[in-house]
C-alpha positions as CSV (number, residue, x, y, z in Angstrom):
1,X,-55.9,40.8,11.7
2,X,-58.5,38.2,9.5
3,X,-56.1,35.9,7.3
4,X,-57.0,35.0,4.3
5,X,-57.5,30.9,3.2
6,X,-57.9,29.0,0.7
7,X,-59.3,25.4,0.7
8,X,-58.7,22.8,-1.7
9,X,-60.4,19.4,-1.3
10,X,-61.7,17.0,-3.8
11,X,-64.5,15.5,-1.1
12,X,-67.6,17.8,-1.4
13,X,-68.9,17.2,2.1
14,X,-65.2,17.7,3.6
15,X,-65.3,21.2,1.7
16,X,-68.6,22.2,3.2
17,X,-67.0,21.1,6.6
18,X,-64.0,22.9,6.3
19,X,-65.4,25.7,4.0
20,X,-68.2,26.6,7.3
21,X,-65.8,25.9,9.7
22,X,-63.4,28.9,8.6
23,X,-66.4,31.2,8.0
24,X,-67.5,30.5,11.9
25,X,-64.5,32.7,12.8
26,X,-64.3,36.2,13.1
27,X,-60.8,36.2,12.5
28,X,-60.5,33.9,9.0
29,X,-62.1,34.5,5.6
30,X,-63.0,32.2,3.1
31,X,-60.8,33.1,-0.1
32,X,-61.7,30.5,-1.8
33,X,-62.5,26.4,-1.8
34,X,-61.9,24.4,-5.0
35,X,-61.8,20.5,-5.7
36,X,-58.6,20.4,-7.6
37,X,-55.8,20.8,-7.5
38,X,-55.0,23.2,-11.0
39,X,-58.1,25.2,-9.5
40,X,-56.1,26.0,-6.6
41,X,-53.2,26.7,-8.1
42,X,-54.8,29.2,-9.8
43,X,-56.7,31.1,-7.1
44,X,-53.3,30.8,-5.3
45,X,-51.7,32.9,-7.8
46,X,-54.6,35.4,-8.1
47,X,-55.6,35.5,-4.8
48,X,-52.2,35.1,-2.6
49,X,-53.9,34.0,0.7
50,X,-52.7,33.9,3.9
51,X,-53.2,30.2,4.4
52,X,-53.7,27.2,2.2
53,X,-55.6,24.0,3.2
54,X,-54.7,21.1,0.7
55,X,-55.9,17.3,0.8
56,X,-52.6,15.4,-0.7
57,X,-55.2,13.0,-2.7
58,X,-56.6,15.6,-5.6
59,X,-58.3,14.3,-8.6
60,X,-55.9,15.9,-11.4
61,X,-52.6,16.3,-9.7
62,X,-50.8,15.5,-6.5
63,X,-51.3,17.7,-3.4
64,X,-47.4,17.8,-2.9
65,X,-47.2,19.6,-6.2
66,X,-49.4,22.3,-5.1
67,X,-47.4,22.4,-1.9
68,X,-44.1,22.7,-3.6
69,X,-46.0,25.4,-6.0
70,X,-47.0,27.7,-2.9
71,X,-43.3,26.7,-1.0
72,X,-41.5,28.4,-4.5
73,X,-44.4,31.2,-5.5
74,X,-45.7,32.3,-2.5
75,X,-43.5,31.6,0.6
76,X,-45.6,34.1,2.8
77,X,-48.5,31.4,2.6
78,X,-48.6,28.9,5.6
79,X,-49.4,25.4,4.2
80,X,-51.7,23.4,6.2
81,X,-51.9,19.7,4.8
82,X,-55.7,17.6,5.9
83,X,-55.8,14.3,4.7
84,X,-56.2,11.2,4.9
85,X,-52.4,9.8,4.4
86,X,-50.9,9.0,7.5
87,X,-48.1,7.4,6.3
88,X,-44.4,7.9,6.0
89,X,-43.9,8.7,2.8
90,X,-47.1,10.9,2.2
91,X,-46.0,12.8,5.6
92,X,-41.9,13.3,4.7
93,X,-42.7,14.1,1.7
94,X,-45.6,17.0,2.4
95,X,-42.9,18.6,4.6
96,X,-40.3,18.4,2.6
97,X,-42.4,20.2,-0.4
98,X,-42.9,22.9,2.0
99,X,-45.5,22.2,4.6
100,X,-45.9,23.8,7.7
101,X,-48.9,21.8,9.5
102,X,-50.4,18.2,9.2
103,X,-53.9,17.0,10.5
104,X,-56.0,13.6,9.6
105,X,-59.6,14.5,8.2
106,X,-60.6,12.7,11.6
107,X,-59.9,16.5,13.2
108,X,-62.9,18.3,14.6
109,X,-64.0,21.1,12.9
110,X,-62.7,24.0,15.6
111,X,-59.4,22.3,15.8
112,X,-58.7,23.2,12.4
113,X,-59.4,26.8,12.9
114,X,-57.6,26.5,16.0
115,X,-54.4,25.0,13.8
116,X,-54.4,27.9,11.1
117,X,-54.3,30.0,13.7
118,X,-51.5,28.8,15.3
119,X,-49.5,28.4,11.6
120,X,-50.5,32.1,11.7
121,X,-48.5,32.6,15.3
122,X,-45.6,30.8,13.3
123,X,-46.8,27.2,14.6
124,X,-46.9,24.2,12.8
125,X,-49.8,22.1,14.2
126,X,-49.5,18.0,13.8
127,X,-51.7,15.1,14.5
128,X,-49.8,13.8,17.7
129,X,-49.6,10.4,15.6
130,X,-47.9,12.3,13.0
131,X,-45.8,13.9,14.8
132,X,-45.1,10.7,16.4
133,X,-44.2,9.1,13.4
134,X,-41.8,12.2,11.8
135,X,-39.8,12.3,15.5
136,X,-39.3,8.7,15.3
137,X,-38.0,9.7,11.8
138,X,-35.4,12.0,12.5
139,X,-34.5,10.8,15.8
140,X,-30.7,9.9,15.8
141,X,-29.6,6.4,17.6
142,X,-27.6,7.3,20.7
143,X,-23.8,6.4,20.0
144,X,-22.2,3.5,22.3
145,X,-20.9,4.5,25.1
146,X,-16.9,3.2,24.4
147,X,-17.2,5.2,21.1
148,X,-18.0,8.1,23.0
149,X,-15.2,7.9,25.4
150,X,-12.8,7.2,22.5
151,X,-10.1,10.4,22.9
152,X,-9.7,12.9,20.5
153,X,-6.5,12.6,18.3
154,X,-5.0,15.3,17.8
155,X,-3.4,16.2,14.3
156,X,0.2,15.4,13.6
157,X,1.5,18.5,12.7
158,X,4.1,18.4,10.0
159,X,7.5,19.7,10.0
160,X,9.5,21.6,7.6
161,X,12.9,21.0,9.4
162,X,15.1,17.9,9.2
163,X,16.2,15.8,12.5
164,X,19.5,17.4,12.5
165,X,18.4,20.8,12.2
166,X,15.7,20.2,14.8
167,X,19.1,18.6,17.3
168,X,20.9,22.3,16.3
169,X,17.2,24.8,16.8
170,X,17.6,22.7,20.0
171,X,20.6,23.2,20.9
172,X,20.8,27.2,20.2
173,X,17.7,27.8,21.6
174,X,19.5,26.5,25.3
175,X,21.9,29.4,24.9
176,X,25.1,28.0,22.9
177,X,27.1,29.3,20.5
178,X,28.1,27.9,16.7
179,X,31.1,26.9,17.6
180,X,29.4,25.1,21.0
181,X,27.3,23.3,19.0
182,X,29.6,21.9,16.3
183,X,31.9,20.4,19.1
184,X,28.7,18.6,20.6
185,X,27.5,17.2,17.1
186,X,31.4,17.0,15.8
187,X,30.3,18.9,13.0
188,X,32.1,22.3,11.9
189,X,31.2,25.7,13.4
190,X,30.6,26.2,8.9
191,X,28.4,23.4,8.8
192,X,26.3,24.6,11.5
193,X,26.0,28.0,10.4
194,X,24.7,26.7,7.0
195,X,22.2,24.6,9.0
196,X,20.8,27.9,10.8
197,X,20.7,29.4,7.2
198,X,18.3,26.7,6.3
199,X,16.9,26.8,9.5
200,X,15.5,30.6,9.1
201,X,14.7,30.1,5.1
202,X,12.3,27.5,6.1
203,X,11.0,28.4,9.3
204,X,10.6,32.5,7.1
205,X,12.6,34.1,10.3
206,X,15.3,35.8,10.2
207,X,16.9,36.0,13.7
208,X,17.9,33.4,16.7
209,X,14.8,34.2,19.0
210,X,12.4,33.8,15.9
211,X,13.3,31.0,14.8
212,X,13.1,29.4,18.9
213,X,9.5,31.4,19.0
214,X,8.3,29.5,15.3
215,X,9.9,26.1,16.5
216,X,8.1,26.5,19.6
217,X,4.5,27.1,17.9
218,X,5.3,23.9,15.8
219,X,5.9,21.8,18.3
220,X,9.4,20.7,18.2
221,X,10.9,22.3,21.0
């Protein structure tokens, strides 16, 4: 399949190169190649190519605004940046508007039909400098190694249930009975039972072996 591109540079010898370049191949067409940037916004819009080259340094607006225009308008368009701008700020900021590939004018003439057709195999071609320079970017510092052996805490898991009702959950869940339980805490087999109530209200259970199954998931048994 021929894809469709669209050039916009503001250097008139760069446009012939680039312009001749894409015609050479049987598989691109020329849809257009303007010196500005409102030009190309325009024959973006009209024309809806498959690819658009853009120099960042236009003459009425900034390449990065026709980059954002085709990234928001027409997201089936590849972006292929050539320039001059090597730097940091030019490069974040070209892919960050939307740009899939980035080459230095310095490129020879069948690597940029060789780069559009790789943004066309879902590529994104880079300078090696460039690409250099945006992996040194993003690359994360490797964390120390004590950090990395510091254990996981685990979270402290709340409880609904006071201390004495925990001592009572515990002691039921070994088997004894009320009245068991109220001679080993000297409490009353009445006071106990009114524990348990409490007990099942807050744990939402409503028998012995539920309650013992809840306390278990929580961690008090």
């Amino acid at each position: 399949m021929i894809s469709q591109v669209l050039i916009v540079e503001d250097e008139p010898e760069l446009l012939l190169k680039f312009a001749t370049a894409v015609q050479s191949d049987p598989l691109l067409a020329l849809s257009g190649a303007v010196p500005t940037g409102k030009a190309g916004i325009a024959l973006l819009d009209a024309l809806r190519p498959d690819v658009l080259m853009v120099d960042l340094g236009l003459p009425d607006i900034s390449g990065i605004e026709l980059i954002a225009h085709a990234a928001k308008y027409h997201p089936a368009t590849d972006v292929l940046v050539v320039t001059m701008f090597g730097d940091d700020l030019h490069v974040l900021a070209s892919i960050e508007a939307g740009a899939t590939g980035y080459l230095l004018k310095d490129a020879l003439a069948d690597r940029i039909c060789i780069s559009i057709h790789e943004l066309r195999a879902g590529g994104s071609p880079i300078t090696p400098s460039i690409a250099r320079k945006v992996l040194a970017r993003f690359r994360l510092p490797v964390p120390p190694l004590a950090a990395a052996k510091q254990p996981v805490l685990e979270p402290v898991v709340s409880t609904p249930l006071t201390e004495r009702e925990i001592d009572i959950l515990r002691l039921v869940a070994k088997g004894l009975s009320f009245n068991e339980v109220g001679d080993l805490l000297d409490i009353s087999p009445h006071t106990v039972v009114t524990h348990v109530k409490k007990i099942y209200r807050k744990l939402a259970v409503h028998s012995r072996g539920e309650a013992v199954f809840e306390a278990g998931q929580l961690g008090l048994l």
